[in-house]
N, C-alpha and C positions, 0 to 999 in steps of 0.2 A: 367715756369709752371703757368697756371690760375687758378684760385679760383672758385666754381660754388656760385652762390650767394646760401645765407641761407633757402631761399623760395623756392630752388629745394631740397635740403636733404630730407624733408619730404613725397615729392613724391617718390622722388627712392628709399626711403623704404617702400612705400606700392608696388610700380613697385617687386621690392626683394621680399616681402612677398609673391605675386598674384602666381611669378615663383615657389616660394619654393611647396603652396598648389597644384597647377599643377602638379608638378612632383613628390609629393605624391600619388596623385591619379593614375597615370600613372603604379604605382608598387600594382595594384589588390585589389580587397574587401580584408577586413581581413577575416579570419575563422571562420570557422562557430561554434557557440558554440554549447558546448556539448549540450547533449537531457538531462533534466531536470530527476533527482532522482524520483524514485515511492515515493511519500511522506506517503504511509501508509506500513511502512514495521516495523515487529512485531518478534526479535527471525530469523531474516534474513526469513520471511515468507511475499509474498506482500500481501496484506490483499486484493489487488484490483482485484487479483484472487480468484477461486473458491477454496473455503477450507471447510476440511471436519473432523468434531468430533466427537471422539468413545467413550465406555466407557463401563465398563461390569459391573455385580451384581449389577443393570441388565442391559441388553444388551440393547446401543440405539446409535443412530446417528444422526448428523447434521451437514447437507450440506448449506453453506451460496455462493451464486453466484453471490451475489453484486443486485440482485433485491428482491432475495425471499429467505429465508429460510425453510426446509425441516425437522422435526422433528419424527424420529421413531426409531421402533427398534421391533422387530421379537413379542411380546407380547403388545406391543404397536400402538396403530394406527397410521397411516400416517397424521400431520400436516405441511401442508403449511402455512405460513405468508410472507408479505412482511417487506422487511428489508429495515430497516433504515440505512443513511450513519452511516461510525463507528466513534465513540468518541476514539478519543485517548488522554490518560493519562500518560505518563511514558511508564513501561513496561506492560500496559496493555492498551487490545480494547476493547468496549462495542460496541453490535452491538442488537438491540433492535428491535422486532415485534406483529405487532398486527391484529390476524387472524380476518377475518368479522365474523365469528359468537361471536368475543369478549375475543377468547383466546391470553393469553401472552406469548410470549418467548424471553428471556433474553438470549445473551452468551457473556459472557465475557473468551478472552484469555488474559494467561497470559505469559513472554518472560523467561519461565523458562522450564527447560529439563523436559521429562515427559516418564514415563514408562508405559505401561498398565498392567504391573501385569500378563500376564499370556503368552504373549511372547517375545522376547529378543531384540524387537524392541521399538527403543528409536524416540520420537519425538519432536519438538522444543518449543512447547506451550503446556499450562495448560489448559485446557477448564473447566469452569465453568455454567452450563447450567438451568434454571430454567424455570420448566414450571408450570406455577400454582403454587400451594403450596410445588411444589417438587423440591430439591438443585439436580441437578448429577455432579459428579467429574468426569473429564475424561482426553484427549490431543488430540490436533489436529496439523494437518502439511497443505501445501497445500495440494489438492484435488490428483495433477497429481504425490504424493510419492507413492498414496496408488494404482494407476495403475500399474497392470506390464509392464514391459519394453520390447519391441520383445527381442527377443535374437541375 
């Protein structure tokens, strides 16, 4: 049997290595990784959809669709602002506007179960809303709960 002298060893193990990385590649990309989590999700509600907040005595609404927000309600006038991306905190999001003629609207949800008081429907957030010098309490869900559903 002969010996390979010591100054070939070195080689045929990069020769070994060159084959191994070879015929790894040869068995396909790996997979492909998953699609990344909504990162604003609030009470399993994604924030990065359109979501809509009610509230009664008295009656009002606000609709946030990720550029503008929408503030009214039946005795109320119609204000539009633009909204700002949301701060999240915990179980809560602030989501903050400021109309050009210089009004403010504040909404902050909060990741706590919410009733409206006057029917049997339950929704996933708190909504706390202030416009000007006024608090309203109320709950919000996304936008597409409060759509009916064909049948």
């Amino acid at each position: 049997m002969r010996l390979l002298p010591a100054a070939v060893l070195p080689a045929l193990s990069l020769v070994a290595l060159a084959l191994a990385a070879c015929s790894r590649q040869s068995e396909g990309p790996p997979p492909p990784a998953p699609p990344p989590e909504p990162s604003h999700i609030l009470g399993g509600v994604d924030l990065d959809k359109p979501i809509r907040a009610v509230g009664n005595e008295p009656f009002w609404y606000v609709t946030l669709d990720g550029t503008h927000m929408v503030y009214g309600g039946p005795d109320r006038p119609e204000r539009s602002v633009t909204q700002s991306p949301v701060v999240m905190r915990g179980t809560t999001a602030t989501f903050t506007g400021q109309a050009a003629q210089g009004g403010a609207l504040e909404v902050t949800l909060v990741a706590t179960e919410c009733s409206d008081g006057m029917s049997d429907r339950t929704y996933p957030l708190v909504a706390r809303v202030k416009v000007g010098d006024e608090t309203l309490i109320g709950c919000a869900a996304a936008t597409s709960t409060f759509t009916p559903q064909p049948e």
